[in-house]
C-alpha positions as CSV (number, residue, x, y, z in Angstrom):
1,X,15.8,15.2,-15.6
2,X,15.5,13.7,-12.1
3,X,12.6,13.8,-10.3
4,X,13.4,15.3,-6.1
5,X,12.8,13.2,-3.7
6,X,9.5,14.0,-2.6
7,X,8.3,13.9,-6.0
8,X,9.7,10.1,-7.0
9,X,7.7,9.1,-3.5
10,X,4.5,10.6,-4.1
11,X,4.8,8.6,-7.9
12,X,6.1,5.8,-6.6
13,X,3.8,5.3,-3.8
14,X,0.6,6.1,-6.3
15,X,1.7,3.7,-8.7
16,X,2.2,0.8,-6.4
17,X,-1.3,1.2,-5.1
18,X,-2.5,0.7,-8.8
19,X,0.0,-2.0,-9.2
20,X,-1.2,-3.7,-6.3
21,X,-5.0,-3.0,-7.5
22,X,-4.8,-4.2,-10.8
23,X,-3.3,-7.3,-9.7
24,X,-6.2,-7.9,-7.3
25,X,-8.5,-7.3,-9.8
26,X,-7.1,-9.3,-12.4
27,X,-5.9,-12.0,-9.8
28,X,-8.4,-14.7,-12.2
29,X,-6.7,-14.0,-15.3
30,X,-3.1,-13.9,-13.6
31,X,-3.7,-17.7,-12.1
32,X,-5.5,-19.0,-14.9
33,X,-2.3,-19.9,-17.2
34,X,1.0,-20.4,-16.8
35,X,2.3,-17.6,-18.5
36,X,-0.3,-16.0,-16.6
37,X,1.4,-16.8,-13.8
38,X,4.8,-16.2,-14.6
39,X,3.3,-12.2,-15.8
40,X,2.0,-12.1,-12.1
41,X,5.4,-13.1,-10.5
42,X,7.2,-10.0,-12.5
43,X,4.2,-7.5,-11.8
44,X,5.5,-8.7,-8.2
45,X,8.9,-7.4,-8.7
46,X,7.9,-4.2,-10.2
47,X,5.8,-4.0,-7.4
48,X,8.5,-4.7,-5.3
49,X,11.0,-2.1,-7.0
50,X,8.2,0.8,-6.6
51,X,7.5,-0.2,-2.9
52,X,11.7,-0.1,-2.5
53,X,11.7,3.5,-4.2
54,X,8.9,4.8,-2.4
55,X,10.9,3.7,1.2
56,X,14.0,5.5,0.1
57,X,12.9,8.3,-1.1
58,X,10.6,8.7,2.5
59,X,14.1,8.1,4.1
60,X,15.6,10.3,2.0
61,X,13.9,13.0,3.3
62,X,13.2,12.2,6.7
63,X,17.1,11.5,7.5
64,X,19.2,13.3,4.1
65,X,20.6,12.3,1.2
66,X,23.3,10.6,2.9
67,X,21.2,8.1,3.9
68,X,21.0,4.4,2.3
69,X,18.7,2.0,2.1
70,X,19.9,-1.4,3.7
71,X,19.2,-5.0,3.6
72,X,17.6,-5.4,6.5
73,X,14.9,-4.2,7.6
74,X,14.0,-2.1,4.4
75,X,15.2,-4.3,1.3
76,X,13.7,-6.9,3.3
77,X,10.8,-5.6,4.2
78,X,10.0,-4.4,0.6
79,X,10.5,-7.8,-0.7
80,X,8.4,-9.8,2.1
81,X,5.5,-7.2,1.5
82,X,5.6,-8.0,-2.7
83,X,6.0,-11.6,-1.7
84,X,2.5,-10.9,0.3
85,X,0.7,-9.0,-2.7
86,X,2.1,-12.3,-5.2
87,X,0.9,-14.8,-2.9
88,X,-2.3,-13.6,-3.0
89,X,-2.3,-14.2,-6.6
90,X,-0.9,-18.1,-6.6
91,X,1.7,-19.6,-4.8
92,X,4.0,-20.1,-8.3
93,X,3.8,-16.2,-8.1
94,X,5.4,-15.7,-5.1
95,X,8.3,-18.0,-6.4
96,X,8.6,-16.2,-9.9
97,X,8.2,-12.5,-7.9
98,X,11.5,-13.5,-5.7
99,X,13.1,-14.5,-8.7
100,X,12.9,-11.7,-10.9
101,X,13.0,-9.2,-7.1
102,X,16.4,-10.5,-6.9
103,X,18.0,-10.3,-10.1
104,X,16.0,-6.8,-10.3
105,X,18.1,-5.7,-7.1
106,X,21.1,-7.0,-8.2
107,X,20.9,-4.4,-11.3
108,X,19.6,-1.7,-8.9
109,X,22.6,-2.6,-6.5
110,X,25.2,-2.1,-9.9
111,X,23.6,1.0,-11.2
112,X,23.6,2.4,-7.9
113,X,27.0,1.8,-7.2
114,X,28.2,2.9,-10.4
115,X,26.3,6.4,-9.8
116,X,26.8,6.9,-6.3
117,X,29.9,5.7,-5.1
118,X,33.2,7.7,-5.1
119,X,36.4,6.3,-6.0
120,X,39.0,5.7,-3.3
121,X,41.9,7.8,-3.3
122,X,45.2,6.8,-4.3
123,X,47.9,7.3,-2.1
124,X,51.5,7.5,-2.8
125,X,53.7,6.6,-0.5
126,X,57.0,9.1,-0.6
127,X,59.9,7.9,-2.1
128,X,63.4,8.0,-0.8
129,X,66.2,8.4,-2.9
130,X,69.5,7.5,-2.3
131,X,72.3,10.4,-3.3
């Protein structure tokens, strides 16, 4: 079952403050290791997907379902704002969080257009025939 609109915000919007909270507390642990490191650039993206979900569903319901998200200034804006939050981790966060961001909007971009988009409609031209 979907969730409406206003619902997916209010989780999505609660969930990246404890995102972006537990990575501040744990920002010692996430820079201490490698893999660490790595962990904290993909806790970017997620953090980056729940921002991006939290600013379309606000959209959603300030302007209608017809309205999409675009690269820029939203998509854009998301991902500079995730960037932020990984930076403040370590710098090899940051790289690793735009990384995994992209290939995580690529995916969102193909289920998206798989759900949402119509197919175009075929048109047959008339055909003459000759008697």
């Amino acid at each position: 079952m979907a969730a409406s609109s206003g619902t997916s915000f209010v989780l999505a919007a609660i969930l990246t403050v404890l995102l972006f909270s537990g990575m501040q507390m744990y920002r010692q642990w996430l820079a201490s290791s490698q893999l660490h490191t790595i962990l904290g650039g993909y806790l970017g993206s997620v953090l980056f997907i729940l921002i991006l979900t939290a600013v379309g569903n606000i959209e959603s319901i300030a302007f209608g379902k017809g309205f999409q998200t675009k690269l820029f200034p939203e998509v854009a804006v998301c991902l500079v704002t995730a960037l932020f939050a990984a930076g403040m981790i370590h710098r090899v966060c940051t790289t690793t969080c735009l990384v995994f961001s992209l290939v995580a909007l690529y995916y969102i971009n193909r289920v998206s257009q798989a759900t949402h988009e119509r197919p175009a409609p075929v048109y047959t031209a008339p055909s003459k025939k000759k008697k």
